[in-house]
C-alpha positions in Angstrom: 156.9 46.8 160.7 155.3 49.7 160.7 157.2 53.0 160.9 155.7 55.9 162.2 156.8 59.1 160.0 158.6 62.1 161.3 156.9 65.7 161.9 159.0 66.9 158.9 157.7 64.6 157.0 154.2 64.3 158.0 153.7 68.1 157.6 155.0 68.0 154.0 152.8 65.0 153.4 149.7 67.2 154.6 151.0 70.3 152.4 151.2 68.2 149.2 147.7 67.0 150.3 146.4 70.5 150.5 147.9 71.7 147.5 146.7 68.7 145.5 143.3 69.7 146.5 143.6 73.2 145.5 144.7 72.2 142.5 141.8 69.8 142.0 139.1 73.0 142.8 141.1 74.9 140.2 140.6 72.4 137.4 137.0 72.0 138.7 136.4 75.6 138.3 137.4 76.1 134.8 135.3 76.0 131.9 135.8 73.4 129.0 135.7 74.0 125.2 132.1 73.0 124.4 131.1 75.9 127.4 133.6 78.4 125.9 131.9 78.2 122.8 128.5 78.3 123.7 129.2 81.4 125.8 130.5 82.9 123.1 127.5 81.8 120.6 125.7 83.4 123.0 127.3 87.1 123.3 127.4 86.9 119.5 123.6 86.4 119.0 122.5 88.9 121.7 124.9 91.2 120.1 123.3 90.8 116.6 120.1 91.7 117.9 120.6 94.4 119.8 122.6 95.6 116.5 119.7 95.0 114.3 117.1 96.4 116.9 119.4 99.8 117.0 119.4 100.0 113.1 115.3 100.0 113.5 114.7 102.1 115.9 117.7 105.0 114.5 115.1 104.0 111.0 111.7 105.0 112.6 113.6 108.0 114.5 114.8 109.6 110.9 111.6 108.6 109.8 109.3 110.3 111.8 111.8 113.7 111.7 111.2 113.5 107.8 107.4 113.6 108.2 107.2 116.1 111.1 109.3 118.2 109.0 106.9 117.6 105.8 104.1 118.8 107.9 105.9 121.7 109.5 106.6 123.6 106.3 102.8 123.2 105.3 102.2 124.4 108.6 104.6 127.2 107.9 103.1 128.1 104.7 99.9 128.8 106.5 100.9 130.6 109.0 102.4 132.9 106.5 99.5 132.8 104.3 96.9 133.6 107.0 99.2 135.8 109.1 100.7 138.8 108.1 104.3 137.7 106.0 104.8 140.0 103.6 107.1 139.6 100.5 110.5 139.5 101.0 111.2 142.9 103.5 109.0 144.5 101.0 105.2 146.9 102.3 103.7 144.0 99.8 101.0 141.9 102.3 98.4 140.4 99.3 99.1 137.1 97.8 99.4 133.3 98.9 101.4 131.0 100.3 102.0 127.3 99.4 104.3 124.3 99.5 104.9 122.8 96.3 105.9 118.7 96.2 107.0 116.5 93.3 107.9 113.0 92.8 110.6 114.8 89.9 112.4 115.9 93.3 111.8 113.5 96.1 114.3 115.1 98.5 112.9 118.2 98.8 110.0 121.0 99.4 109.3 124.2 98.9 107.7 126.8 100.5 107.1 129.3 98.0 104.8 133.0 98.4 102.3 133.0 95.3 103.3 136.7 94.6 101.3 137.0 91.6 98.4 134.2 92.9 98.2 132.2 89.8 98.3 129.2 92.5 101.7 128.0 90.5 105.2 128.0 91.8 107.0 130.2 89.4 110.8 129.8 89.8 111.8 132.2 87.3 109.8 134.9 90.0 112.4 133.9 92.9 109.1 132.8 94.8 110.7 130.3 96.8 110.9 131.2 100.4 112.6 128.3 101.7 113.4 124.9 99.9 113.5 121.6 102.4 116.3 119.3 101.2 116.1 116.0 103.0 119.6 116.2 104.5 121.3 113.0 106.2 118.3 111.4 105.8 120.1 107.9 104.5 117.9 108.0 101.4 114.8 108.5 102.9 112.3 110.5 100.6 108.9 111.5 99.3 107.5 107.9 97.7 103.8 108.5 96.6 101.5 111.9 96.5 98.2 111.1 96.4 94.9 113.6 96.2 91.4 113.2 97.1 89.3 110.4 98.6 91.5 107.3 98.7 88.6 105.0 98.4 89.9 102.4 100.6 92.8 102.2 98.8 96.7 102.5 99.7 98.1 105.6 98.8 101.1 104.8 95.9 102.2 105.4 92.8 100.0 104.6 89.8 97.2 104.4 91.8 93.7 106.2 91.1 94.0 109.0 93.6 97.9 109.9 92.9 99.4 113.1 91.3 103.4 113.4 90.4 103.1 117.1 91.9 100.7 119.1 94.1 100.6 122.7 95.2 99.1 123.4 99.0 97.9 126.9 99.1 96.9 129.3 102.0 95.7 132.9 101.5 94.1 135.1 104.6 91.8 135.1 106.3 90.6 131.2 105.6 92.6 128.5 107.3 91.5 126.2 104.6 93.9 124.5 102.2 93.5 124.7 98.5 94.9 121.6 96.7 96.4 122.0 93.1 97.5 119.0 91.3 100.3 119.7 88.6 103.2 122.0 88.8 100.6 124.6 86.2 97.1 125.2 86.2 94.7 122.4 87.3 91.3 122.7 88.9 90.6 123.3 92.7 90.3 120.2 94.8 88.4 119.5 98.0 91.1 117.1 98.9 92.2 115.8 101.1 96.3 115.4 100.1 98.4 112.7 101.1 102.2 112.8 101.0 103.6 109.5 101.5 107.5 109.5 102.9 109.7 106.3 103.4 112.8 104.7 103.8 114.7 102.8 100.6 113.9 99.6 101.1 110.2 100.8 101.5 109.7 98.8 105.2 108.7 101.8 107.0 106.5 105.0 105.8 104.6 107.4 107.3 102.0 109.6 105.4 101.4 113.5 106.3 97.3 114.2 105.5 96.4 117.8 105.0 92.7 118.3 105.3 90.7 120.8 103.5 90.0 122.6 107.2 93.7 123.0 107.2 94.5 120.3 109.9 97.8 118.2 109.7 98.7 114.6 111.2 100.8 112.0 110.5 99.7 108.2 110.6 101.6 104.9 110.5 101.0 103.0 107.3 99.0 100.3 110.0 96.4 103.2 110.6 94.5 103.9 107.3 96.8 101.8 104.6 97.8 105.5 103.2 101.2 103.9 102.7 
């Protein structure tokens, strides 16, 4: 016999129904292990690469600062040396002015005022003007100086064109450069001079070119092979 149930009942019977099903949509609508994981493989390699994508591009930021600045104190230097800097507050307006590189001291220029125009930085003269230290630079520095035609070659160390120091001069009213290899004496080159900077693990250079005419540019190492 078949028994017909209550309202009470039959209500409950359609809330159990209904709760059942919401409870089936919730455990449909969850994500299983296998999907947790690959979600989270996921975030992990995007991360990485945006990490390693930062590092490179904060790399090629510090390294082009560290050649505009090479080129901004040979530019200095010949503004002073073909305008009208005198020496150190004094009525003195003869003489030259240079920037002096060496490999001896990678992380660092000077800008010095040839007071007695023997073309040579003389130290014991107090003939620095400024001296560029390569500050917070994360060991980024000067890694090959090279002088002359390079002949289709990369400028580096050891090879045919490259110098361990080089003077830059200026003197009024040329804007020509005068190119000095050495830290004393040496003959007058027609250059051009190449001043190669990079990073430590040497994966990203940039070489500053001083022309005879007194023009300055920076190129990638993709450009001529200077680095």
């Amino acid at each position: 016999m078949y028994v017909i149930p209550s309202m009470q009942t039959h209500s409950t019977f359609l809330k159990n129904t209904k709760r059942y099903k919401n409870l089936k949509k919730i455990k449909q609508a969850g994500f299983t292990i296998a999907e947790l994981i690959i979600v989270i493989a996921i975030f992990t390699i995007i991360t990485t690469v945006a990490l390693l994508d930062q590092n490179r591009l904060n790399s090629g930021v510090l390294m082009t600062n560290l050649a505009y600045e090479t080129a901004l104190s040979v530019r200095e230097a010949q503004v002073y040396g073909v305008g009208v800097r005198n020496f150190g507050g004094t009525e003195v307006f003869s003489g030259q002015f240079g920037t002096y590189f060496t490999i001896n001291s990678p992380d660092r220029i000077i800008l010095f005022n040839d007071k007695n125009e023997n073309t040579v930085y003389d130290s014991d003269l107090d003939e620095a003007q400024y001296q560029y230290v390569f500050t917070e630079q994360r060991g980024n520095k000067i890694k090959a100086i090279c002088l002359g035609a390079l002949n289709g070659s990369p400028c580096s160390r050891g090879s045919s064109a490259s110098v361990d120091s080089l003077r830059i001069l200026f003197k009024r009213p040329n804007l020509e450069a005068k190119f000095y290899a050495g830290d004393t004496g040496g003959a007058l080159s027609i250059g051009p001079a190449y001043v190669v900077v990079d990073n430590v693990d040497g994966t990203n250079c940039r070489a500053v070119i001083i022309e005879p005419t007194g023009q300055i540019r920076i190129e990638k190492a993709s450009d001529n092979g200077a680095c």
